[in-house]
C-alpha distance (Angstrom), angle and dihedral (degrees) to the residues before:
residue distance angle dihedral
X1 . . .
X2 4.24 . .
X3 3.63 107.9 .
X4 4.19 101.3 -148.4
X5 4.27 85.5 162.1
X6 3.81 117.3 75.2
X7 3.70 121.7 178.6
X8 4.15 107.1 -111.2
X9 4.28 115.5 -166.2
X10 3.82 85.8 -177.1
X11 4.00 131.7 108.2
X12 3.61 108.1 -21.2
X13 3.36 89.5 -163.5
X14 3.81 92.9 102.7
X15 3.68 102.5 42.7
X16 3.89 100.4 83.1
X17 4.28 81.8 66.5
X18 3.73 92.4 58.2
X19 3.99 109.2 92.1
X20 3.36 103.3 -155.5
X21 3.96 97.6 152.2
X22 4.43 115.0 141.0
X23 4.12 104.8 -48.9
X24 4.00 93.7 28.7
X25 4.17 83.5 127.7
X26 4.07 90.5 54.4
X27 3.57 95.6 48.7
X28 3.69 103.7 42.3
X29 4.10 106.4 73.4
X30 3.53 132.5 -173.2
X31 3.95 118.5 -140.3
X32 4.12 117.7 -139.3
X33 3.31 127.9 178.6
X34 4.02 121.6 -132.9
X35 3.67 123.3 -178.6
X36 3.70 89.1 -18.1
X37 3.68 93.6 -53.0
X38 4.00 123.3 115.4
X39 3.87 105.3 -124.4
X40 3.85 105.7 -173.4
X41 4.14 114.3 -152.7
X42 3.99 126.6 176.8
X43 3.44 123.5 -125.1
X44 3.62 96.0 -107.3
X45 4.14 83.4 66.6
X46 3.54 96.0 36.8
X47 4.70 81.1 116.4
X48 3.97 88.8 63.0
X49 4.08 95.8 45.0
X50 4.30 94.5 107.8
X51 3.73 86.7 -126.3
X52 4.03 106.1 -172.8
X53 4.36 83.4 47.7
X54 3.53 90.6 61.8
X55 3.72 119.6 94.4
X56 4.36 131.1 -147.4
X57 3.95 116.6 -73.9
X58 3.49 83.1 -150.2
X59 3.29 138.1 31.5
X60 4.39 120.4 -153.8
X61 3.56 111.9 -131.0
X62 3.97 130.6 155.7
X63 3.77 136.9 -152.2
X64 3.80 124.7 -150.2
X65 4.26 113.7 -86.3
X66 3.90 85.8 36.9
X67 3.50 115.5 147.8
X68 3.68 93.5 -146.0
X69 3.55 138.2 37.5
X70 3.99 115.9 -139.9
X71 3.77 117.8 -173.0
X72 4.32 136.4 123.0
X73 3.71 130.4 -59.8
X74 3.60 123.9 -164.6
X75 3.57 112.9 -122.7
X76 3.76 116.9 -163.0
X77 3.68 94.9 -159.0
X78 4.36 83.1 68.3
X79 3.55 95.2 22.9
X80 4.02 80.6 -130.6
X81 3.51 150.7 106.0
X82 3.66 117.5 -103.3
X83 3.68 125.9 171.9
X84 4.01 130.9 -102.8
């Protein structure tokens, strides 16, 4: 099972704007994208979404005079890529 929920003790201040009354898991969706097609899921199906056939919604390019430099870091808790 994906875990998408993690417990947060932090400012509360927020939490009073989450709706997360009977259904929440219907109504919020998750967007994937599949041989350049959007698929939408909701959360309650995130388990079926065919996770390692999906492909970036963005990709992290730069341009010369950019004040940043987005790319991919391996992360050896994944054993991935994942973008910065």
């Amino acid at each position: 099972m994906v875990h998408l929920i993690a417990p947060y003790g932090g400012d509360s201040a927020f939490r009073h704007q989450l709706v997360l009354e009977e259904g929440w898991r219907r109504r919020w969706v998750t967007t994937w994208l599949f041989d350049g097609d959007q698929v939408v899921w909701p959360v309650r199906d995130i388990e079926s979404v065919p996770l390692l056939a999906s492909q970036p919604m963005r990709r992290f390019t730069w341009r010369a005079r950019q004040l940043h430099r987005p790319g991919l870091e391996f992360m050896v808790s994944t054993g991935r890529q994942h973008g910065f």
